[in-house]
PDB file of N, CA, C and O in Angstrom:
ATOM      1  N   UNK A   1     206.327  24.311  23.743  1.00  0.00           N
ATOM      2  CA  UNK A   1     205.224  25.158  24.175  1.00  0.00           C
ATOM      3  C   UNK A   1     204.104  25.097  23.153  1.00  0.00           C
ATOM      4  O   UNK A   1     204.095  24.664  22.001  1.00  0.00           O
ATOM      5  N   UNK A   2     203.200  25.633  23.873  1.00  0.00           N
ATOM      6  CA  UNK A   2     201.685  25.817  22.732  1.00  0.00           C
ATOM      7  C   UNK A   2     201.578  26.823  22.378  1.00  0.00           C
ATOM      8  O   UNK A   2     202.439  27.634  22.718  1.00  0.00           O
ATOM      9  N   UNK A   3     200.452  27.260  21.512  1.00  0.00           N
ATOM     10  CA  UNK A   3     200.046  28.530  21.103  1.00  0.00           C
ATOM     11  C   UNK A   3     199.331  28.919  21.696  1.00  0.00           C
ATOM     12  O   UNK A   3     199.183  30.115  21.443  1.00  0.00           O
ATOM     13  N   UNK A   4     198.509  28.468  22.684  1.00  0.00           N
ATOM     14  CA  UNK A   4     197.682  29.174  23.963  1.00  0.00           C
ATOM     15  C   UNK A   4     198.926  29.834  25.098  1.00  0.00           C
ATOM     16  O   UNK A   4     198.912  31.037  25.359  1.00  0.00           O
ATOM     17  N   UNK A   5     199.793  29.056  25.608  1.00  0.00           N
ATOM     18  CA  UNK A   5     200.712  28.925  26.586  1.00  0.00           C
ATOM     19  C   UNK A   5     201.239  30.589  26.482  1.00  0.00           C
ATOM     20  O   UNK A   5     201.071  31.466  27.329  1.00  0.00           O
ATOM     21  N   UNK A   6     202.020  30.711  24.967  1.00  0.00           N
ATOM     22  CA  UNK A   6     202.195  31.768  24.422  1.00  0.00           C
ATOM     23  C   UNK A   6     201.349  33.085  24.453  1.00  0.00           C
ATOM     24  O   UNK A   6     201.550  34.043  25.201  1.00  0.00           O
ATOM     25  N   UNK A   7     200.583  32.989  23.716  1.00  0.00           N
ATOM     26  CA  UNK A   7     199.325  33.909  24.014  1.00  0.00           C
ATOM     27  C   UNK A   7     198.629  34.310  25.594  1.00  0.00           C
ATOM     28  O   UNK A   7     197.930  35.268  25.926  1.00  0.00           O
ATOM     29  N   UNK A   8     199.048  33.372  26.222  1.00  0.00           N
ATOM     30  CA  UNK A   8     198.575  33.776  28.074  1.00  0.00           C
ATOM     31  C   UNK A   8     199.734  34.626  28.252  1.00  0.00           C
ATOM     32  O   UNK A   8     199.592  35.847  28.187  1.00  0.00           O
ATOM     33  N   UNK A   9     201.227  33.940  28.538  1.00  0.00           N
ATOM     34  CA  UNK A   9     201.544  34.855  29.472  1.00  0.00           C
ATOM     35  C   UNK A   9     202.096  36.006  28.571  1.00  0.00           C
ATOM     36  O   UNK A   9     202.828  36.706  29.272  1.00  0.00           O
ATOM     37  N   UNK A  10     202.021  36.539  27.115  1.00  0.00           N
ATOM     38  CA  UNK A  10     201.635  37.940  26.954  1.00  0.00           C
ATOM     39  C   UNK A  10     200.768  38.384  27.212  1.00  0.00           C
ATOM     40  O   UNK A  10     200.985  39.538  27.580  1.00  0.00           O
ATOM     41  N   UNK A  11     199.322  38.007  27.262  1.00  0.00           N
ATOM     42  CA  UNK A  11     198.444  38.697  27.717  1.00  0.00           C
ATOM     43  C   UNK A  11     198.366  38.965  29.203  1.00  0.00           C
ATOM     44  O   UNK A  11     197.908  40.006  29.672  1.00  0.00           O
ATOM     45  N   UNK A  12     198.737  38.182  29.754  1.00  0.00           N
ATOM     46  CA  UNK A  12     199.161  38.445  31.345  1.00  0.00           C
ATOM     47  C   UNK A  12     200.185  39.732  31.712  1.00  0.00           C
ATOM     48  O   UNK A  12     199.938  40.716  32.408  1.00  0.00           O
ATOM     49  N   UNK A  13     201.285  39.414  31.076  1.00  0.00           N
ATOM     50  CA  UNK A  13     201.943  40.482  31.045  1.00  0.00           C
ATOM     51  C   UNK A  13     201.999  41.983  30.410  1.00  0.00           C
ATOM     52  O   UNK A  13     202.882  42.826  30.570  1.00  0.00           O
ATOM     53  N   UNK A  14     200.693  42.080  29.577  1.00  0.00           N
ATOM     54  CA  UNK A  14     200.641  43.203  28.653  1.00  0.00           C
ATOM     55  C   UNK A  14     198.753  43.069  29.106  1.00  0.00           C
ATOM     56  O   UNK A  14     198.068  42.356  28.372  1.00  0.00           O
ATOM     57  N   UNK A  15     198.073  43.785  30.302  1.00  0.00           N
ATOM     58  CA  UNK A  15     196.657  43.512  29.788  1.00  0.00           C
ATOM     59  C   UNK A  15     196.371  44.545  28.854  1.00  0.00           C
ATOM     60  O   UNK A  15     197.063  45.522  28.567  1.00  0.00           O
ATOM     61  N   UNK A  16     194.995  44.119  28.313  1.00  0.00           N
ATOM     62  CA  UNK A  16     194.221  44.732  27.145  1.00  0.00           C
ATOM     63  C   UNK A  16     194.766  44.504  25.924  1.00  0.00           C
ATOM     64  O   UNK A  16     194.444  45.291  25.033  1.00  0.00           O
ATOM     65  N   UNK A  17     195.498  43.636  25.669  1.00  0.00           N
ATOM     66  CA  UNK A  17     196.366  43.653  24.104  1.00  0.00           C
ATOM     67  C   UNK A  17     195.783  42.750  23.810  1.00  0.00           C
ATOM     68  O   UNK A  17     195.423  41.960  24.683  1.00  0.00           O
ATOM     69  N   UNK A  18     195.447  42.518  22.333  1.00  0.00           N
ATOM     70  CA  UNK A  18     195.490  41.369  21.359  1.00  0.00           C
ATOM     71  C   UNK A  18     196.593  40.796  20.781  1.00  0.00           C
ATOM     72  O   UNK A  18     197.462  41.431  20.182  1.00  0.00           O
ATOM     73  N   UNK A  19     196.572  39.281  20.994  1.00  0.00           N
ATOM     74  CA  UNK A  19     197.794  38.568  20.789  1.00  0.00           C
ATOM     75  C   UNK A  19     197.346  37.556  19.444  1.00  0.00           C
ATOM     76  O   UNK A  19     196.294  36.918  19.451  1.00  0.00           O
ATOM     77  N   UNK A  20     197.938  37.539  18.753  1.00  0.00           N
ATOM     78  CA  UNK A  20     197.992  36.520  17.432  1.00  0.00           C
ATOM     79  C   UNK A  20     199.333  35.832  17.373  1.00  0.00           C
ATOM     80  O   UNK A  20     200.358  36.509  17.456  1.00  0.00           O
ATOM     81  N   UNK A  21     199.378  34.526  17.234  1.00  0.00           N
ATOM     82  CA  UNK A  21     200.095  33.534  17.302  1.00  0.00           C
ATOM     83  C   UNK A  21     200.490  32.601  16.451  1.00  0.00           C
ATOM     84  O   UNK A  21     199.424  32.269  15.934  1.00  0.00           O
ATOM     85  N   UNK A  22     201.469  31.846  15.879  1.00  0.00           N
ATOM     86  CA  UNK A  22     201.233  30.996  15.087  1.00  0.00           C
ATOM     87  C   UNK A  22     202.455  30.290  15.168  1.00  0.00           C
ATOM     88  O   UNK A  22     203.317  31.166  15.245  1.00  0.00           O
ATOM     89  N   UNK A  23     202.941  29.291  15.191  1.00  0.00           N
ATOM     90  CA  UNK A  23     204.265  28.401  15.005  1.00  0.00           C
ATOM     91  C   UNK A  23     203.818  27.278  16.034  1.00  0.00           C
ATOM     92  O   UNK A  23     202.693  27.163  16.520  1.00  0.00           O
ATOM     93  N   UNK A  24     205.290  26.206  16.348  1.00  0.00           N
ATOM     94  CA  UNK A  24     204.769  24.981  17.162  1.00  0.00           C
ATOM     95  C   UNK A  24     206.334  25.140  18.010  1.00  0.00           C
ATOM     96  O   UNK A  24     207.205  26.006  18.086  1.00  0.00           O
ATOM     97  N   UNK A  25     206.110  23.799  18.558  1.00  0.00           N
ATOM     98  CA  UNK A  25     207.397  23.713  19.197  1.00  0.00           C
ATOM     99  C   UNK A  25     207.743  24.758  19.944  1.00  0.00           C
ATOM    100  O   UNK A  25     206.920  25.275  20.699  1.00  0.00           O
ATOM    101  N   UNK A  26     208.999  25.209  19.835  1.00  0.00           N
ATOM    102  CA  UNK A  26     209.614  26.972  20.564  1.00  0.00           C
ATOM    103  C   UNK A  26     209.801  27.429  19.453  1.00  0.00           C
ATOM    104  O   UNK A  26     210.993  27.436  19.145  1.00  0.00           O
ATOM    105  N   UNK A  27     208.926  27.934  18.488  1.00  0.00           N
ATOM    106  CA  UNK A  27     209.676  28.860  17.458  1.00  0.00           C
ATOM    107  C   UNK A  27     208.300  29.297  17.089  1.00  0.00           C
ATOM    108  O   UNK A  27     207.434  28.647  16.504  1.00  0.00           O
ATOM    109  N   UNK A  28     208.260  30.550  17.549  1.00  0.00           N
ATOM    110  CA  UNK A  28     206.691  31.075  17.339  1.00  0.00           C
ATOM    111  C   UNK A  28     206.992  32.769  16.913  1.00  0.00           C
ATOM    112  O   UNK A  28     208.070  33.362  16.942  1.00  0.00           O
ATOM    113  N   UNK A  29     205.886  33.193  16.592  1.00  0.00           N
ATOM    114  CA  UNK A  29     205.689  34.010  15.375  1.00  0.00           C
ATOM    115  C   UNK A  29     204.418  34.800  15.927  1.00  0.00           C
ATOM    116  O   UNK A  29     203.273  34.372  15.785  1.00  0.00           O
ATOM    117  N   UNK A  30     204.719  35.948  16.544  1.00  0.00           N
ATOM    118  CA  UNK A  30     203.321  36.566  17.603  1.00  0.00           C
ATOM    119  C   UNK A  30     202.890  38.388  16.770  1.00  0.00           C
ATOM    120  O   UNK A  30     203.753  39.260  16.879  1.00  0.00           O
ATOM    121  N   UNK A  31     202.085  38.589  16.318  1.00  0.00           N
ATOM    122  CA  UNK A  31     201.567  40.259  16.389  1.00  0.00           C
ATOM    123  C   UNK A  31     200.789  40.777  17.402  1.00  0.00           C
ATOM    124  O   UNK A  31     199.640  40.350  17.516  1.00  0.00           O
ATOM    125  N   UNK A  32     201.224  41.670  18.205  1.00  0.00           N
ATOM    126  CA  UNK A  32     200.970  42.223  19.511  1.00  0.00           C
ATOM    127  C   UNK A  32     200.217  43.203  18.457  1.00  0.00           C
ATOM    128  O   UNK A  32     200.437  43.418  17.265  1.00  0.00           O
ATOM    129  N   UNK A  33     198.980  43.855  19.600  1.00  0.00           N
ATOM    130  CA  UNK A  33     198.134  45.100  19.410  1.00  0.00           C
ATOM    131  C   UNK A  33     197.800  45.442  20.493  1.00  0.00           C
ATOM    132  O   UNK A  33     197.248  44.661  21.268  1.00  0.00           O
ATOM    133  N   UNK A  34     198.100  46.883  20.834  1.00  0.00           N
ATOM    134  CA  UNK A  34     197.829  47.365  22.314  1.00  0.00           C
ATOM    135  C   UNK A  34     198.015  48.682  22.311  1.00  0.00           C
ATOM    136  O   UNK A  34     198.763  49.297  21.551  1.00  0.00           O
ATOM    137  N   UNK A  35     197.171  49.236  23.368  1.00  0.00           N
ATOM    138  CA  UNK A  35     197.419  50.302  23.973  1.00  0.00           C
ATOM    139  C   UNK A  35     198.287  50.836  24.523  1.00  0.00           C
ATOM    140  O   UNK A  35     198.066  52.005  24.841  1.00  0.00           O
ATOM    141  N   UNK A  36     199.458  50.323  24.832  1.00  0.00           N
ATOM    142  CA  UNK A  36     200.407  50.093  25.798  1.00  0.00           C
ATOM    143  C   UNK A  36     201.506  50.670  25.372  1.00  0.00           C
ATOM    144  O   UNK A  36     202.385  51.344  25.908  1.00  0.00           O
ATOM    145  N   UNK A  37     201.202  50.104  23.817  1.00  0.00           N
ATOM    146  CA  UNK A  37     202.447  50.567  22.896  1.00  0.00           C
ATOM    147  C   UNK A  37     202.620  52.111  22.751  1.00  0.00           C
ATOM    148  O   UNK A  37     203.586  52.874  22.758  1.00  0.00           O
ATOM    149  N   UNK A  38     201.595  52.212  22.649  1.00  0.00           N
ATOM    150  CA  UNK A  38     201.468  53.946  22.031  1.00  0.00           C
ATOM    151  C   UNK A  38     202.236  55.069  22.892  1.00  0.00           C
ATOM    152  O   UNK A  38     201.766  55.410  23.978  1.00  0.00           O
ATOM    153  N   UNK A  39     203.387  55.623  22.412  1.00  0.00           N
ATOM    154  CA  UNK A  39     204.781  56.598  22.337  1.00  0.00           C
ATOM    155  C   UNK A  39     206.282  55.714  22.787  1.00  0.00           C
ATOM    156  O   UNK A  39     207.324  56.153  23.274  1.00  0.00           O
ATOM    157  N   UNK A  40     205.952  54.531  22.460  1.00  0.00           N
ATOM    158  CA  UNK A  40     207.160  53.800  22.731  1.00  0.00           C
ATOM    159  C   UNK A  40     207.947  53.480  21.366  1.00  0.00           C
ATOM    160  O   UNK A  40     207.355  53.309  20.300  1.00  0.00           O
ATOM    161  N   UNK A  41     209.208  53.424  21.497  1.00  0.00           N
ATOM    162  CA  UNK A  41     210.127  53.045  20.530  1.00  0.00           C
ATOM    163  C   UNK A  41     209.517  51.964  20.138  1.00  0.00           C
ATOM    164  O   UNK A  41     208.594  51.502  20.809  1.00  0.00           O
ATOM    165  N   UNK A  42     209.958  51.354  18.922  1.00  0.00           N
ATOM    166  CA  UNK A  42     209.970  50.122  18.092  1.00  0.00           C
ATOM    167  C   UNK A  42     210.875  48.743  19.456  1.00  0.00           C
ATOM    168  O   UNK A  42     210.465  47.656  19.863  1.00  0.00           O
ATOM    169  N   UNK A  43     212.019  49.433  19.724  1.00  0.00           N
ATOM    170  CA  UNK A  43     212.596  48.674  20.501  1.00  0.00           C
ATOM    171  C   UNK A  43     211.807  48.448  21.966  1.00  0.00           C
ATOM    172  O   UNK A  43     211.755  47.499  22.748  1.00  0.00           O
ATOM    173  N   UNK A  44     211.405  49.370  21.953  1.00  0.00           N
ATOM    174  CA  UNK A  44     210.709  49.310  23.721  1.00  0.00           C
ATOM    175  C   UNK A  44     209.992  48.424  23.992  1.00  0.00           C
ATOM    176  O   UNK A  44     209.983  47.730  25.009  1.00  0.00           O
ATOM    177  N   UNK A  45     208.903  48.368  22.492  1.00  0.00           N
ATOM    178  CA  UNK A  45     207.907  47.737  22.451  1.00  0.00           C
ATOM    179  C   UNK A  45     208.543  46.298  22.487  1.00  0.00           C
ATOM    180  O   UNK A  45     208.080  45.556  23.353  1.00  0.00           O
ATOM    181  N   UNK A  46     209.528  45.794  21.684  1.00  0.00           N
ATOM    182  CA  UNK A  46     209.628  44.525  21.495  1.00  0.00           C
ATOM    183  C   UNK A  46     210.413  44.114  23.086  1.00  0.00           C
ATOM    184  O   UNK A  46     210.401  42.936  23.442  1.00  0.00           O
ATOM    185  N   UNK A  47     210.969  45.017  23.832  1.00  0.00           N
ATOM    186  CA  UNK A  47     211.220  44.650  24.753  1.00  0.00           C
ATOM    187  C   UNK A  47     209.899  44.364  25.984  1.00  0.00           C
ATOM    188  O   UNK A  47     209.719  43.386  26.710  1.00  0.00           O
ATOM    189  N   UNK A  48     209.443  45.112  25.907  1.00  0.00           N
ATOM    190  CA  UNK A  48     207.763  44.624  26.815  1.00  0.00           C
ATOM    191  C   UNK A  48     207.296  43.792  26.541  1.00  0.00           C
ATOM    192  O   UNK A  48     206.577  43.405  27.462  1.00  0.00           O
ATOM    193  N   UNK A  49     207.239  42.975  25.430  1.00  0.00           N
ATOM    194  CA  UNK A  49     206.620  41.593  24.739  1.00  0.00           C
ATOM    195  C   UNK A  49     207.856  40.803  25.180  1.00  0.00           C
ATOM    196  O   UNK A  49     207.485  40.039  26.072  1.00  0.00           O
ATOM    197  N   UNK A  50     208.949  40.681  24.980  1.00  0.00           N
ATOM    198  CA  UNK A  50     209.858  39.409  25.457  1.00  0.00           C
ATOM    199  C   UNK A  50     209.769  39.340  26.802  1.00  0.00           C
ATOM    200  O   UNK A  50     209.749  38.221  27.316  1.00  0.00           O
ATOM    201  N   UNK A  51     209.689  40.657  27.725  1.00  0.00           N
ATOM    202  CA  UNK A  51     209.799  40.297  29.111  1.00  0.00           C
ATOM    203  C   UNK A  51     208.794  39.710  29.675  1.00  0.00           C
ATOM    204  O   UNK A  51     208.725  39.371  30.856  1.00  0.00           O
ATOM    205  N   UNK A  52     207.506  39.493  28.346  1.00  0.00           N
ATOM    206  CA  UNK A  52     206.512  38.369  29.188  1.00  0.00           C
ATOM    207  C   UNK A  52     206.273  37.061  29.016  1.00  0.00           C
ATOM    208  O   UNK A  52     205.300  36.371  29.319  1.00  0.00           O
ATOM    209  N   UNK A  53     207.918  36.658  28.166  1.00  0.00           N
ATOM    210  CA  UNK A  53     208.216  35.609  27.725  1.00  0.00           C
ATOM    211  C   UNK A  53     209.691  35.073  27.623  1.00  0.00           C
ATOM    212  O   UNK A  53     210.194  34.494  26.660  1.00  0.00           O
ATOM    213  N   UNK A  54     210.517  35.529  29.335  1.00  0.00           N
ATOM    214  CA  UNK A  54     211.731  35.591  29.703  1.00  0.00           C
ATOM    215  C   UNK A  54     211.561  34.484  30.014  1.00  0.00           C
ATOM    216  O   UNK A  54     212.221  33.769  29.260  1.00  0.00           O
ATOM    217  N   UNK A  55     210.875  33.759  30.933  1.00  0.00           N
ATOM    218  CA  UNK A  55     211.325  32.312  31.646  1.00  0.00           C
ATOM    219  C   UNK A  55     211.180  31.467  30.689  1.00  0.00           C
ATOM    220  O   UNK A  55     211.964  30.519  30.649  1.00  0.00           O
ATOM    221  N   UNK A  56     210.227  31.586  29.760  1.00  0.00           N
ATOM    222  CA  UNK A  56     210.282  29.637  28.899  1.00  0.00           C
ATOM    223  C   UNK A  56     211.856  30.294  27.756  1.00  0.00           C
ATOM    224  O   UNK A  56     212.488  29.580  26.978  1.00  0.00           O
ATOM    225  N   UNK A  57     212.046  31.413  27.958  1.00  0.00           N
ATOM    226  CA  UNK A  57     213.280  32.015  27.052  1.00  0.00           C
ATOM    227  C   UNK A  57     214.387  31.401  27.554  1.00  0.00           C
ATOM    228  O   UNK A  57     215.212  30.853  26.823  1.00  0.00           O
ATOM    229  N   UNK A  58     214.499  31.458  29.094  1.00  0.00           N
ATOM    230  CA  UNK A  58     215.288  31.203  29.575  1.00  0.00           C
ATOM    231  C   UNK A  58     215.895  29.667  29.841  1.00  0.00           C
ATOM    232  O   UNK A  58     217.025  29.212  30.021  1.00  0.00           O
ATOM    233  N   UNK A  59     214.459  29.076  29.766  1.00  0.00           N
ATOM    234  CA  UNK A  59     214.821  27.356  30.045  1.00  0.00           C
ATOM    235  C   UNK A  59     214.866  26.481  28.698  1.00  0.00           C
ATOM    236  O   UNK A  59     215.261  25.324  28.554  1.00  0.00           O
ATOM    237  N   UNK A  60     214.423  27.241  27.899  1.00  0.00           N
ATOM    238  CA  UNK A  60     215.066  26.945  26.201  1.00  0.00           C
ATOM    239  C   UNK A  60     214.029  26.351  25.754  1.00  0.00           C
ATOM    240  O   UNK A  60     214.170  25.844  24.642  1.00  0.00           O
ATOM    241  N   UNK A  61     212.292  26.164  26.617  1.00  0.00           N
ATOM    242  CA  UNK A  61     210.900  25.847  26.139  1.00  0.00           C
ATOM    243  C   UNK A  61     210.484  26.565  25.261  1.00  0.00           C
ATOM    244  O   UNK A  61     209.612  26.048  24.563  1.00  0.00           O
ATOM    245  N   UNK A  62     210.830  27.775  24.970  1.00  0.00           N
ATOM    246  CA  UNK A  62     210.649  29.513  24.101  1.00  0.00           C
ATOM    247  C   UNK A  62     211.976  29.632  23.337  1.00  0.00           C
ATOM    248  O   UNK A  62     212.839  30.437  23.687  1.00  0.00           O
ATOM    249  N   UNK A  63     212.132  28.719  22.168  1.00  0.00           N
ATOM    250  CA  UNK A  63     213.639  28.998  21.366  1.00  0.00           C
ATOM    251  C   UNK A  63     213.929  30.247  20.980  1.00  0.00           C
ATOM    252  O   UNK A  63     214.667  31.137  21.402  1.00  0.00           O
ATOM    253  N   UNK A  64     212.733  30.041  19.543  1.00  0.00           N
ATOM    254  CA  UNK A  64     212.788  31.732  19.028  1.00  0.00           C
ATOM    255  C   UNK A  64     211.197  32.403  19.069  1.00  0.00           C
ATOM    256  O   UNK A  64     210.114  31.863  19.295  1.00  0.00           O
ATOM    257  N   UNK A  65     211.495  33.575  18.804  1.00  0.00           N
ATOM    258  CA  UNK A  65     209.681  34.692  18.338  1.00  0.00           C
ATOM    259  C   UNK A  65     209.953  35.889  18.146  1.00  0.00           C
ATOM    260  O   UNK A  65     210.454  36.791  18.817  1.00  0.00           O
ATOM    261  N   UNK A  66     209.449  35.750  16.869  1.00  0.00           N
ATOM    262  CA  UNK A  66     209.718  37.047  16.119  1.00  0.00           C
ATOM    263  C   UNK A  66     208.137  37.402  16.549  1.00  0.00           C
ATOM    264  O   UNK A  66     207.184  36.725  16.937  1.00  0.00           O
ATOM    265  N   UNK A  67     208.416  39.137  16.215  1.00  0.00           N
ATOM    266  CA  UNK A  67     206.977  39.759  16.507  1.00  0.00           C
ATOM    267  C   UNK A  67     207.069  41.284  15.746  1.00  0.00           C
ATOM    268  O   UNK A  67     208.089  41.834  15.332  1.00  0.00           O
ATOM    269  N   UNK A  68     205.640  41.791  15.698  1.00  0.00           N
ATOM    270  CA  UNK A  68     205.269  42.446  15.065  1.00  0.00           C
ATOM    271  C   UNK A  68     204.391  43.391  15.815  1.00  0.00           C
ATOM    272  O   UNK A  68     203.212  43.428  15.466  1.00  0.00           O
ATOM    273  N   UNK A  69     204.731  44.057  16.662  1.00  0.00           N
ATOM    274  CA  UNK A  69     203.734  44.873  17.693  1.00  0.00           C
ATOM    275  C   UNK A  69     203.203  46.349  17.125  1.00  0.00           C
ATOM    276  O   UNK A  69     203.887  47.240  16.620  1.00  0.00           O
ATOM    277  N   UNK A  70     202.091  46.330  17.315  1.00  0.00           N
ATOM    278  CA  UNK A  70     201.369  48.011  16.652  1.00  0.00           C
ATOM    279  C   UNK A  70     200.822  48.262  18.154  1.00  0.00           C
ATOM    280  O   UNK A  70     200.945  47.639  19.209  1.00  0.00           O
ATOM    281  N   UNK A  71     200.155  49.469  17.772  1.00  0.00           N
ATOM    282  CA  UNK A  71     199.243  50.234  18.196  1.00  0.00           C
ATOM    283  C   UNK A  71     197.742  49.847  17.552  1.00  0.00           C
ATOM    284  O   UNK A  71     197.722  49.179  16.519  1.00  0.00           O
ATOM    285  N   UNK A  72     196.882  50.141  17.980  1.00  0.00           N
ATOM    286  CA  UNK A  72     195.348  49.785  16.776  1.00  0.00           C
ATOM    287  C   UNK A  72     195.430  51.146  16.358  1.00  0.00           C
ATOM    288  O   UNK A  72     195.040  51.077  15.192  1.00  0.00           O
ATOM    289  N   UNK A  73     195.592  51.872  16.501  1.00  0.00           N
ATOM    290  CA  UNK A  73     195.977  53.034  15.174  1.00  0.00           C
ATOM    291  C   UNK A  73     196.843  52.287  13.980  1.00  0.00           C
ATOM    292  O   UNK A  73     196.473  51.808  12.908  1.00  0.00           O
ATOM    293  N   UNK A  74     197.744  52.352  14.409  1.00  0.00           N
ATOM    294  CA  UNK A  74     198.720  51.384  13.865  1.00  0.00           C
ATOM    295  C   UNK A  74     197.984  49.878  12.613  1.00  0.00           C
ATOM    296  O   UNK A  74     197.839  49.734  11.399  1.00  0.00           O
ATOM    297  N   UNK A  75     197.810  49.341  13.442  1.00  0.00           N
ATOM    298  CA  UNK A  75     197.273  48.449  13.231  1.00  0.00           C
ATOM    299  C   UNK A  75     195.796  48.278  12.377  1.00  0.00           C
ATOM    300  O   UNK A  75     195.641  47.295  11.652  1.00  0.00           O
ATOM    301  N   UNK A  76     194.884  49.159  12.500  1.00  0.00           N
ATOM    302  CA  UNK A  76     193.592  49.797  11.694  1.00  0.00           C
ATOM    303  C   UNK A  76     194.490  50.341   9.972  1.00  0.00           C
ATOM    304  O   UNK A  76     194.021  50.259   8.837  1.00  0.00           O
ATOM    305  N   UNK A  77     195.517  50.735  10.299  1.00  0.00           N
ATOM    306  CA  UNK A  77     196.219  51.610   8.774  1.00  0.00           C
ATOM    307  C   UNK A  77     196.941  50.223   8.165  1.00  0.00           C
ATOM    308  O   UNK A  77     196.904  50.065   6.945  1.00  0.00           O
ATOM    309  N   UNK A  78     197.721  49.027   9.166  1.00  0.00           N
ATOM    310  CA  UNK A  78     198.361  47.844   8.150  1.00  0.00           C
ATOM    311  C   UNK A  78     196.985  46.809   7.920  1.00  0.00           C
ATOM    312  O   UNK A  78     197.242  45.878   7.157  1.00  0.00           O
ATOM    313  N   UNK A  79     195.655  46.820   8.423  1.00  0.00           N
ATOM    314  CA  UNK A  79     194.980  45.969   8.099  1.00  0.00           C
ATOM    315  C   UNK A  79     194.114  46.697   6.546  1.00  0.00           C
ATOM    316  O   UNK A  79     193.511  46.126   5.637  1.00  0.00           O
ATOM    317  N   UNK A  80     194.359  47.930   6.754  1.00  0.00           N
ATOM    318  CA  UNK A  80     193.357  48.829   5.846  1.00  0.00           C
ATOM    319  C   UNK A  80     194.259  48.770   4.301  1.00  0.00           C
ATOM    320  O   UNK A  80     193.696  49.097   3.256  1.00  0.00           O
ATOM    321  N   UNK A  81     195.891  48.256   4.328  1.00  0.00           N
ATOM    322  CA  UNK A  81     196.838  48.639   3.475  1.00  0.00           C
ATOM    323  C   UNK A  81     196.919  47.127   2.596  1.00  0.00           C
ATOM    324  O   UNK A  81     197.681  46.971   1.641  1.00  0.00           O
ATOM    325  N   UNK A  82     196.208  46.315   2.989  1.00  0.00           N
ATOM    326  CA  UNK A  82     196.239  44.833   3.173  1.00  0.00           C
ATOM    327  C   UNK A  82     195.561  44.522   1.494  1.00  0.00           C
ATOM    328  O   UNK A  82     195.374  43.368   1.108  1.00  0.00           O
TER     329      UNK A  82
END
């Protein structure tokens, strides 16, 4: 897979979020930022981001992806801590 490929169908599956990306092959490395997130578990969240990246998961095009999902609250306080 690509790093666009990646970045679509989270953003497809999550609108209004910002997606950041980085790795090659199937082993990619994503920080989600969204609205979406906000009063969800840590787990919830990472579950709403994989489920928009179940099928290339599933056919083994999507090996691994680790991620890092905020809120822009969130996200305004780890860029400000930087």
């Amino acid at each position: 897979m690509e790093i666009d490929e990646v970045r679509t169908l989270i953003e497809a599956g999550i609108p209004g979020c910002e997606v950041r990306v980085e790795g090659e092959g199937c082993n990619f490395s994503v920080v989600v930022i969204g609205e979406a997130f906000e009063g969800l578990s840590p787990v919830k969240r990472q579950q709403r981001v994989l489920a928009t990246v179940s099928e290339p998961l599933s056919t083994g095009a999507l090996h691994a992806i680790s991620m890092k999902v905020y809120t822009p609250a969130e996200w305004s306080r780890q860029a400000g801590s930087a």
